[in-house]
DRENTI-577107 format. One record per residue: y negated, x negated, z negated of N, C-alpha, C, O, CB in turn. Coordinates in steps of 0.1 Angstrom, whole numbers, plus 5000, padded with zeros to 4 digits. Glycine has a CB too. Layout:
<rs>
YXZYXZYXZYXZYXZ/...
</rs>
This chain:
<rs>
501249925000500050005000498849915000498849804995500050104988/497749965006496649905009495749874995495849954986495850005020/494949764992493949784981493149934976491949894974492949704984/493150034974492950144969492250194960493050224951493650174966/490950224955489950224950489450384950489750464959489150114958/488750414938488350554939486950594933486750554922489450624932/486050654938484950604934484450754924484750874925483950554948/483750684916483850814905482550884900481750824893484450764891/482351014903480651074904480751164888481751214883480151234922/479751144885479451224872479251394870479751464878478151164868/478651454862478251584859477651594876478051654886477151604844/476451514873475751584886476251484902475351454910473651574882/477051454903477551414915477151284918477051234929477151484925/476951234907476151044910476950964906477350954895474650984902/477350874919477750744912477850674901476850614897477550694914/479050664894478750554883479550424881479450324874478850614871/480850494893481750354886482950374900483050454909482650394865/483750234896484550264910485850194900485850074894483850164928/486950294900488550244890489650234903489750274915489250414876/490150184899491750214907492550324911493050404903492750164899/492650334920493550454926494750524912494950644910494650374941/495250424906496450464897495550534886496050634881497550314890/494550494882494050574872493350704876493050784867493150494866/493150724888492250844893493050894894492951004887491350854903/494750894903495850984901496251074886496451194884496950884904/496050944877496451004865495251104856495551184847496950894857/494551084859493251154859493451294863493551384856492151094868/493551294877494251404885495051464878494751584876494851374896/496251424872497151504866497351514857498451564854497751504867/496151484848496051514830494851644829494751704819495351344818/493851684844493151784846492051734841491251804836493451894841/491851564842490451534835489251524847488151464844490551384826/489351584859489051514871488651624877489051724871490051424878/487851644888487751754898488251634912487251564913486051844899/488751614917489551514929487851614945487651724949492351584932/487551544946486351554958486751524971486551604980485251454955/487451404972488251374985489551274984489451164979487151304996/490451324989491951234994491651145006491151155017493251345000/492351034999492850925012493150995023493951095023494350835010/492350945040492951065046494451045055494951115064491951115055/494950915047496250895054497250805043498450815046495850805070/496950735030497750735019498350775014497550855011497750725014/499450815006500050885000500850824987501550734991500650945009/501050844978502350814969503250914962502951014956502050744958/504750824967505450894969506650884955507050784949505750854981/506951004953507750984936509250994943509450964955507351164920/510251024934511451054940511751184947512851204954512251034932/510751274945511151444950509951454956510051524966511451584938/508651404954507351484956506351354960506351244954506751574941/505551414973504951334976503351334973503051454973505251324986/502051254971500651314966500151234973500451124977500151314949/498751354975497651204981496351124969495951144958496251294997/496351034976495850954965494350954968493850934979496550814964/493350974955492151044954491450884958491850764957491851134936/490250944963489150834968487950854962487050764960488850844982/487850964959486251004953486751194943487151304947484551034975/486451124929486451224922485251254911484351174910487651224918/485251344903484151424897484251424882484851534879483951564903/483851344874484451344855483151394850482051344850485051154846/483651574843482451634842481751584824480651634819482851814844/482851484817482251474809481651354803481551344791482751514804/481251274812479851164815478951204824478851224836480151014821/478051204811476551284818475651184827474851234836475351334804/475751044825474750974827475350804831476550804833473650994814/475050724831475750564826474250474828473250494836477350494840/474350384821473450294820474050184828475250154829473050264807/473150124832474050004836473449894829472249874828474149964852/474349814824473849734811473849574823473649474815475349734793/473949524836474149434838472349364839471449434840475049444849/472249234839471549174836471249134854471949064861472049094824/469749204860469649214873470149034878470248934871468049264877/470249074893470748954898469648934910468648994909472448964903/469748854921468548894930468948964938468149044943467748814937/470748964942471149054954471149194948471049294955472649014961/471149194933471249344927469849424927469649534922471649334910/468849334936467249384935466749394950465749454955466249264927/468049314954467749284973468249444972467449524976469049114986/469649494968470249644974469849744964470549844964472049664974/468749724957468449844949467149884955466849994954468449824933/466149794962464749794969465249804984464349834991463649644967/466349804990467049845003466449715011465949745021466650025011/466449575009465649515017464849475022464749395032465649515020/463549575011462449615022461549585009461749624997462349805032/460549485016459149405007458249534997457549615003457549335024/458249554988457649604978455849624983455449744982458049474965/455349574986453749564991454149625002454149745003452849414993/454449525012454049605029454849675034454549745044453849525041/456349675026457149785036458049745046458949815051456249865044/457849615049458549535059459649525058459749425051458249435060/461449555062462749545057463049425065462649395076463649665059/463849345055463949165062465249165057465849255051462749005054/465849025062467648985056467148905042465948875038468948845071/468148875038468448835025467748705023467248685012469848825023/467648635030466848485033465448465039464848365041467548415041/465148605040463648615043463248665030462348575031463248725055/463048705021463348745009463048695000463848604998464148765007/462048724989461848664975461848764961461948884964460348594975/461848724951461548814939460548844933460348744925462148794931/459948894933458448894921458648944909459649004906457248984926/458048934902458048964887456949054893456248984900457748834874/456449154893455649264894454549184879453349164881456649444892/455049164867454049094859454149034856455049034847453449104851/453548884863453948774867454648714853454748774842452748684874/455148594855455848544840454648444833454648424821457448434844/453848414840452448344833451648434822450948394813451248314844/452048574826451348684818452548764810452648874805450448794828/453348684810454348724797455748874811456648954809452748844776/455148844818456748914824457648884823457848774820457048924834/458748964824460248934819461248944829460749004838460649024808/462348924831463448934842464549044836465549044829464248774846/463649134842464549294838464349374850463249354856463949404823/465049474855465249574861463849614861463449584872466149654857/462849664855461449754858460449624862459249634866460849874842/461249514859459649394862460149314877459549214881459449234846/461049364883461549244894461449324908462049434907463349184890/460949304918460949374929461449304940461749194936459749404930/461649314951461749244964460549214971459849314971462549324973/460049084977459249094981458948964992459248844991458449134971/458349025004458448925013458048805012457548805000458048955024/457848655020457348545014455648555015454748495009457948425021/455448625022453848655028453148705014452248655008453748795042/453948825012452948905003452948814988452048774981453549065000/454348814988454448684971453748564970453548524958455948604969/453348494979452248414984451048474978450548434967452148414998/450448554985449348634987449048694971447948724966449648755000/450148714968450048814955449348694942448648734933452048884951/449948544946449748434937449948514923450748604923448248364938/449248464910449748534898448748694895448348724883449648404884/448648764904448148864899449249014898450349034902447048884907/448349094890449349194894449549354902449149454899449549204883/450249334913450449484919451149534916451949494907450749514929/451049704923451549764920452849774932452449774944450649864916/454149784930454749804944454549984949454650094944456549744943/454249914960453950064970455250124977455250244978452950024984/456250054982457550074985458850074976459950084982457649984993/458750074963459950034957459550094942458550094936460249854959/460650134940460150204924460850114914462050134913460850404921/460450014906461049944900461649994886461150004875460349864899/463150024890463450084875465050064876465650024886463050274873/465550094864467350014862468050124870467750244869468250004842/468650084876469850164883471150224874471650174864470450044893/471550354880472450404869473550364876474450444873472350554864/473950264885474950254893475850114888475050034892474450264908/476550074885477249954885477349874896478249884905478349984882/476349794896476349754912477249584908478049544917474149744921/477049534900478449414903479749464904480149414914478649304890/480749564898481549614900481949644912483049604917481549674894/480849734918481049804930480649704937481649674943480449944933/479849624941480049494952481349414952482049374962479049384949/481449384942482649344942483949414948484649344956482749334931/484349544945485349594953484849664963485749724969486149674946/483749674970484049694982484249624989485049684997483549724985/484049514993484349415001486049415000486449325007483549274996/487149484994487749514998488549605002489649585007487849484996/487749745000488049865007488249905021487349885028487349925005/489449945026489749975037488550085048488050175041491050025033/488250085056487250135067487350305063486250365061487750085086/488850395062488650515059487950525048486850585048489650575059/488350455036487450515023485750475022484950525014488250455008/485550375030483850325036483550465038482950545030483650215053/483950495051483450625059483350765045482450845042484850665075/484650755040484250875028483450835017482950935012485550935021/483250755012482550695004480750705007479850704999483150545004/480650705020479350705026478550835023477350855021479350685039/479550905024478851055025478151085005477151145001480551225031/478951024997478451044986477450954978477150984966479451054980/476950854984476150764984474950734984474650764996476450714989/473950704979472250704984472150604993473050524995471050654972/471150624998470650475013471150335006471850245011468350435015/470450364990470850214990472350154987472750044990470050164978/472950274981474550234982475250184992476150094993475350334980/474750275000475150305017475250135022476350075025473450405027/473850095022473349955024474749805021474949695027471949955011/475849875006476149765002477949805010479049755007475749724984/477849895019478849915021478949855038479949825042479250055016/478149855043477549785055477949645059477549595069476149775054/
</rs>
């Protein structure tokens, strides 16, 4: 069987986490789960009975998740989608800088609401003052984005395509 991954939405349908197929099965059949979409060609097979194996299901009793990881720059490159904080400009990864929205000379810090994406032009330009970003809302993500980078890169192309539909732009982005 292929690497198998299942991606898991909350009360209100949002991403929070991505477990193993074996646990979302069992999930499934303890009734802790609303199952959203099946593998559309996996299956596991017992000795009498055969099941499909869940890709994206619904656990109504986590309301919210924090994500406690400590930002990274690619975790700021796919949460700003790419795209420069000031002008709007979407660049690759190496065109690309970080800003401290308040700079670290004035006591800014390297957290999720202070770190933005921002092109080399404007970060330049910006020297130590402070803007406001016009493109990018700087705030912690409720998504587990090391986890889920991590296993996607080995998800098979069907569960990409189902995975997409439940996803924001920027999720979308790390499945690309």
């Amino acid at each position: 069987m292929k690497k198998l991954f299942c991606l898991v939405l909350n009360r209100a349908f949002l991403p929070f986490d991505v477990i193993p197929w074996q646990k979302a099965i069992t999930l499934e059949w303890l009734g802790r789960c609303l199952v959203i979409e099946h593998h559309p060609t996996e299956k596991v097979r017992s000795p009498s009975q055969e099941f499909p194996v869940p890709i994206v299901i619904r656990v109504s009793s986590i309301r919210s998740t924090v994500v406690m990881d400590r930002p990274t720059r690619m975790m700021i490159h796919y949460r700003d989608n790419f795209k420069c904080a000031y002008c709007g400009k979407t660049l690759r990864d190496h065109e690309l800088t970080i800003d401290h929205v308040v700079p670290r000379s004035r006591g800014g810090r390297w957290s999720w609401e202070n770190l933005v994406t921002s092109c080399i032009q404007c970060n330049r330009s910006k020297n130590q003052e402070i803007w406001i970003p016009r493109y990018t809302d700087p705030v912690k993500p409720r998504f587990l984005f090391t986890k889920y980078l991590r296993v996607v890169k080995g998800v098979d192309l069907e569960t990409r395509e189902v995975w997409k539909k439940h996803l924001s732009g920027l999720q979308k982005k790390a499945l690309s």
